[in-house]
N, C-alpha and C positions, 0 to 999 in steps of 0.2 A: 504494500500500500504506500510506504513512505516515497518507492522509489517514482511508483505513478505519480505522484502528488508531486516529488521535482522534474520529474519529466515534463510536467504539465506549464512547473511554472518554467521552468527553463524554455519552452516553445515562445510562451506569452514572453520572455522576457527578450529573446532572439526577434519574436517578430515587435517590440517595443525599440527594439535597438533598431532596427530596419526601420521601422516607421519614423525615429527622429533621424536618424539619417537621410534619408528620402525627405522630410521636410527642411532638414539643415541644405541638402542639394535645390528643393524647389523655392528657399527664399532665397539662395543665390544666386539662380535661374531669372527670379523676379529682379532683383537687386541690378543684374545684367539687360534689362529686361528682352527678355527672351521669356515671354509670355507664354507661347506654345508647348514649350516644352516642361516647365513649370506646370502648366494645367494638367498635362495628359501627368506626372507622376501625383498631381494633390487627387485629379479626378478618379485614380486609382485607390487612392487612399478615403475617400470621402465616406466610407463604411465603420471607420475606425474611431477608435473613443476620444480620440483627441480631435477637442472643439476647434484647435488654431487650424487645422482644414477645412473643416465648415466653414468658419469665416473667413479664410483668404478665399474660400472660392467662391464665397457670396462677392467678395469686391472683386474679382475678376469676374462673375459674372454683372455686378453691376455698371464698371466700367468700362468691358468691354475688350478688356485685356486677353487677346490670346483667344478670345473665341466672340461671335457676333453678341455684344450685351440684349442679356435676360433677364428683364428685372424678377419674374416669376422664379427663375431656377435662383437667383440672386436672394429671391425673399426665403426660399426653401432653405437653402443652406445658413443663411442667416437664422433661421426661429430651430434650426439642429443644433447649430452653436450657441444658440439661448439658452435653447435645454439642457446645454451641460456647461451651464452658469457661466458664457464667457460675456462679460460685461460690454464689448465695444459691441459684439453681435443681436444684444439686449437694444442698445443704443441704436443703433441703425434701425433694429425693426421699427422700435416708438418712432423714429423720424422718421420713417419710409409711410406711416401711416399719419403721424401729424401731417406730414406734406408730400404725400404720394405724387409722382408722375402725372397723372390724371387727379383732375378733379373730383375726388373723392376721399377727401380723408374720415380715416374714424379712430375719432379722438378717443374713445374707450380702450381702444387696443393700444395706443400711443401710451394712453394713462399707466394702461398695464405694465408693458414692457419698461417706463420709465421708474414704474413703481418695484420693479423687480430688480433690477440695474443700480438703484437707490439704495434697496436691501443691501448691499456689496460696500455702501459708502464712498460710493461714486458719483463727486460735487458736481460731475455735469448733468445727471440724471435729476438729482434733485434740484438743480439750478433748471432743468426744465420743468416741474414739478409746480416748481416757484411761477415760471412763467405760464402758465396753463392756468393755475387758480387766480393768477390776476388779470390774465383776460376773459377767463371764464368759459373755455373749450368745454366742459361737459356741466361741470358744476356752475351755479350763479358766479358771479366775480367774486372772488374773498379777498381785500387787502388784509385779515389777519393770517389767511393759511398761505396766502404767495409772500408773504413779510416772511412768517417762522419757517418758510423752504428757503427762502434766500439768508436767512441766519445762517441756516442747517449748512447750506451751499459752500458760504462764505467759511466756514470752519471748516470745512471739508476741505477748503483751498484753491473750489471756484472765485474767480480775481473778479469783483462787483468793485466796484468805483465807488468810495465814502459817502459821496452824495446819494448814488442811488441807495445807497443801505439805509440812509438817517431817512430819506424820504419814504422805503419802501417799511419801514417798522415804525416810523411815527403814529400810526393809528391800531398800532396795539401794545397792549403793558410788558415789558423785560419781565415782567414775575409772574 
C-alpha cells in the first residue's frame, strides 16, 4: 500500500514539475511574444489545477494574442480561474460584466465576483465595491457603504487622493 501511495504521488509530482515547466517555457514564449506557441502549450495544459493557465488564456483569448480574440472562451477561462481563487481572474470577470463589450452589463455578477476578489483583501476589488454603492449599480446610492469600501480600499493600499477620502467619508461617523 505505502508503495502505491508514493507511486501515486511521485506521478502527481512529475507531472506538477512538467506543468511548471511548460508554464515557466509558455510565459517566456509570451515574454518573446510568440503568442502561438505559448497558446498551443497553456491550451494543453488548460485541464490542470493551476488557475495561472486559466487566466493567461483568458487574456490571450481576450486580447487576441496568438489566436483570433474570444471574448466567450476569454470569459470561460476567466470564471475556471475564479474558481480556484485567482484574484486578477475574479477581477476581470466583475469588469467584463460591469462593462461588457456589448451593451449589457449585469451588475449583480460584477457585485459578485468583486465581492469574492474582496474576500482575498484585494484594495482594487473593494475600491470597486466603493465605487458601485456610490453610484448605485444595483443597490440605491449609499454615500455611507461607498465611504466604509473606500476606507477599507485605502488600507488595503488602493492610492485615493486625501481629498477624495475626506469628501467620500464626510457623511458618515469614524465610530
Amino acid at each position: 500500500l505505502i508503495g502505491i501511495v508514493f507511486g501515486i504521488y511521485l506521478l502527481t509530482s512529475l507531472h506538477a514539475l512538467a506543468s511548471s515547466e511548460e508554464l515557466l517555457e509558455a510565459d517566456r514564449l509570451i515574454s518573446e511574444g510568440k503568442y502561438e506557441q505559448a497558446l498551443r502549450i497553456l491550451d494543453a495544459q488548460k485541464f490542470s489545477a493551476n488557475p495561472k493557465v486559466n487566466y493567461t488564456l483568458g487574456l490571450m483569448f481576450e486580447n487576441g494574442h496568438g489566436t483570433k480574440r474570444n471574448i466567450s472562451r476569454a470569459l470561460s477561462h476567466y470564471e475556471k480561474a475564479a474558481m480556484m481563487r485567482n484574484v486578477d481572474a475574479m477581477i476581470n470577470l466583475a469588469s467584463f460584466h460591469q462593462e461588457p463589450p456589448a451593451d449589457n452589463p449585469n451588475f449583480e455578477k460584477a457585485y459578485y465576483w468583486f465581492v469574492k476578489a474582496s474576500e482575498t483583501g484585494d484594495g482594487q476589488a473593494i475600491a470597486a465595491l466603493s465605487s458601485m454603492h456610490f453610484i448605485g449599480n444595483i443597490f440605491p446610492p449609499s454615500d455611507s457603504y461607498g465611504g466604509r469600501f473606500a476606507l477599507l480600499a485605502a488600507h488595503k493600499g488602493w492610492d485615493y487622493s486625501p481629498e477624495f477620502l475626506e469628501t467620500a467619508t464626510q457623511r458618515f461617523s469614524k465610530s
